[in-house]
N, C-alpha and C positions, 0 to 999 in steps of 0.2 A: 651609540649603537643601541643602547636598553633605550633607551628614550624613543629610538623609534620601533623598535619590539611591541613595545608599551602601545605606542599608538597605534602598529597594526593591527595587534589585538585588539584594542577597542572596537576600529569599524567592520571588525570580522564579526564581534559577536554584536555590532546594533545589524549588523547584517542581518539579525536573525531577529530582532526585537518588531519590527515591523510584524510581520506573522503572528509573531505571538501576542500580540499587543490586541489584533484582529480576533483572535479568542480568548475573552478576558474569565472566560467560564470555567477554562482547563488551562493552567499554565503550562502545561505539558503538552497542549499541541501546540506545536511550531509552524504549521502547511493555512497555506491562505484558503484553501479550499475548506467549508464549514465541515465541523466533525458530525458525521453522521454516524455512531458505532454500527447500527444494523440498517441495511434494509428492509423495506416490508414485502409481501408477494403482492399487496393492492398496487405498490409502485413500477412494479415490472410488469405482470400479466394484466392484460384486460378483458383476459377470454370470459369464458363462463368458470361457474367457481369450481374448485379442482374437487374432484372428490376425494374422501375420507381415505380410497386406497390407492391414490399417488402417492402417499408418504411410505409407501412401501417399495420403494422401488430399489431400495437396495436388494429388496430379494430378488427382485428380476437380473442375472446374470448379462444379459444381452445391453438390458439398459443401465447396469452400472457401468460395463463398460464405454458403453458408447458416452457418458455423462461424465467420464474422467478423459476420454480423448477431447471433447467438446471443451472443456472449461478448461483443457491446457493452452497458453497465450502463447505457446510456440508455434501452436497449428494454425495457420493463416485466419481469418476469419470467415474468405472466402469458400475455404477449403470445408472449413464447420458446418457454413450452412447448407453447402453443396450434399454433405454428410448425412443434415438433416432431412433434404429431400427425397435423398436415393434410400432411408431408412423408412421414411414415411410413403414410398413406393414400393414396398416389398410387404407392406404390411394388409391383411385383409380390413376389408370395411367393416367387420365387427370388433375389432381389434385398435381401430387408430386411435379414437377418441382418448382410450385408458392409456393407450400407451403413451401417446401425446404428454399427456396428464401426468403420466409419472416421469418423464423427459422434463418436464417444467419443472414440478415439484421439486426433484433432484437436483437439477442446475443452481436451483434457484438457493437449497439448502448447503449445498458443497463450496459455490463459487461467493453465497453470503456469509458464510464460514471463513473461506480463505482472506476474503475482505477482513471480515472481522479482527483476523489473526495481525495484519498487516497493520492497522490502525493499535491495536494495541502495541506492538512490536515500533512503530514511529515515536508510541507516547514514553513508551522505554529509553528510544533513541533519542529523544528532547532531552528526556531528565538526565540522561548522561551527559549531555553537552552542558547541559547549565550547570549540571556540579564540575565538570572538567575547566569551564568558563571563570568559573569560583575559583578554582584552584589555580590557574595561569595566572589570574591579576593577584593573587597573595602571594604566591611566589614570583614576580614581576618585583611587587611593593618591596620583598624582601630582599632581592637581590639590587635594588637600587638603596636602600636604607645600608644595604652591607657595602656599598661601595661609597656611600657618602664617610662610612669611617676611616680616619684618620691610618687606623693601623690596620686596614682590610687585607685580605690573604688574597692578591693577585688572582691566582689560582683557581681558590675554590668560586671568586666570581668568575671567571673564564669558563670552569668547567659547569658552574649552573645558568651560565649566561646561554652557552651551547645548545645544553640540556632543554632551557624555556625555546630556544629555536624550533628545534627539533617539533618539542611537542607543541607549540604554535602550528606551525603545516600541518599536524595530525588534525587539531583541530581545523583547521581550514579546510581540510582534505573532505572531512567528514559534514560540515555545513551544505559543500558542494554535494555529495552524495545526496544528503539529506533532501535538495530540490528536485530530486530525480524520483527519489523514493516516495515523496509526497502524492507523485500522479497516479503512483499503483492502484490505490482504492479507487479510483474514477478510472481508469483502464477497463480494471474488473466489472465496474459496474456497468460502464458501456457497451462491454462484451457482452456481460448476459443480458440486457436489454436486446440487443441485437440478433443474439442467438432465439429470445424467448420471442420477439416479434417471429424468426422464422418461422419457430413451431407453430404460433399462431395463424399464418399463413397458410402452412401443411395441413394443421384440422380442416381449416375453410374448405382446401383445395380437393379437389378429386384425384385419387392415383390416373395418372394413363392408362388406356384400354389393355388388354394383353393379348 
């Protein structure tokens, strides 16, 4: 029975060695997707260049909220951009340009944030595996060296033999997670591409007549 413990732990964790293997820069990213920490605003927006007071747009009340319902991935995406149009149709034509601008700014600072957080929080989640990985194959090793003894305590192999079960599946549980959670930063990032093309769209556009 240890013996094949042993072994499924092995192809659990080269499960994971592929990926990591793919980023020999950071041993701690795990995700086949290349580690981008930040994005830039040249990558997302291709409008004209935002001015000095879109980074102000926290002070705008109207637009931090609308900039915290927007970058939520609960809200559909259809539903977002429909958001952006009916927001940029209430807005006077002296008014769209900056407000635009700080709609981009904002998105672009909060939803590159939340990325940010996520990609650290994965490098987190690697390094625990790999030390948790460490610690299954030594006590693996140890629990098979104690049973090769002559005078071993039945027992306390049984009850550490259980024990590396147990926390086997944890680890299994969490590798599997792990693939899921890898796509968040590219989720994120395709959301605010998507959303920052709408805006882009909106400047262009003219509100309807009234």
């Amino acid at each position: 029975m240890l013996r094949l413990i042993l072994s499924g732990l092995a192809l659990v964790v080269c499960a994971v060695c592929p990926s990591l293997a793919a980023q020999g820069d950071d041993p701690d990213w795990p995700c086949i997707q290349r580690k981008v920490p930040e994005l830039s605003i040249g990558q997302i927006w291709t409008g004209a260049e935002l001015p000095p007071e879109a980074r102000d747009w926290s002070q705008d009340p109207t637009v931090a909220a609308l900039i915290e319902a927007l970058s939520a991935r609960r809200m559909p995406l259809a539903d977002a951009e429909q958001r952006i149009r009916t927001y940029r149709d209430g807005l006077g034509q002296d008014r769209k340009a900056q407000q635009i601008a700080m709609l981009v700014q904002g998105l672009f600072d909060r939803m590159n944030g939340e990325r940010s957080q996520v990609i650290s929080g994965i490098a987190r989640y690697a390094h625990s595996q790999r030390t948790m990985a460490e610690s299954l194959r030594r006590e693996a090793s140890q629990i098979d060296a104690l049973r090769a003894k002559p005078d071993a305590n039945a027992n306390e192999v049984a009850v550490r033999t259980e024990r590396l079960k147990f926390q086997t599946r944890i680890f299994q549980e969490r590798v599997q997670s792990l693939t899921f959670v890898c796509e968040v930063p590219t989720l994120i990032e395709q959301r605010l591409y998507a959303l920052v093309q709408t805006l882009l769209k909106a400047g262009d556009e003219a509100p309807p007549a009234r």
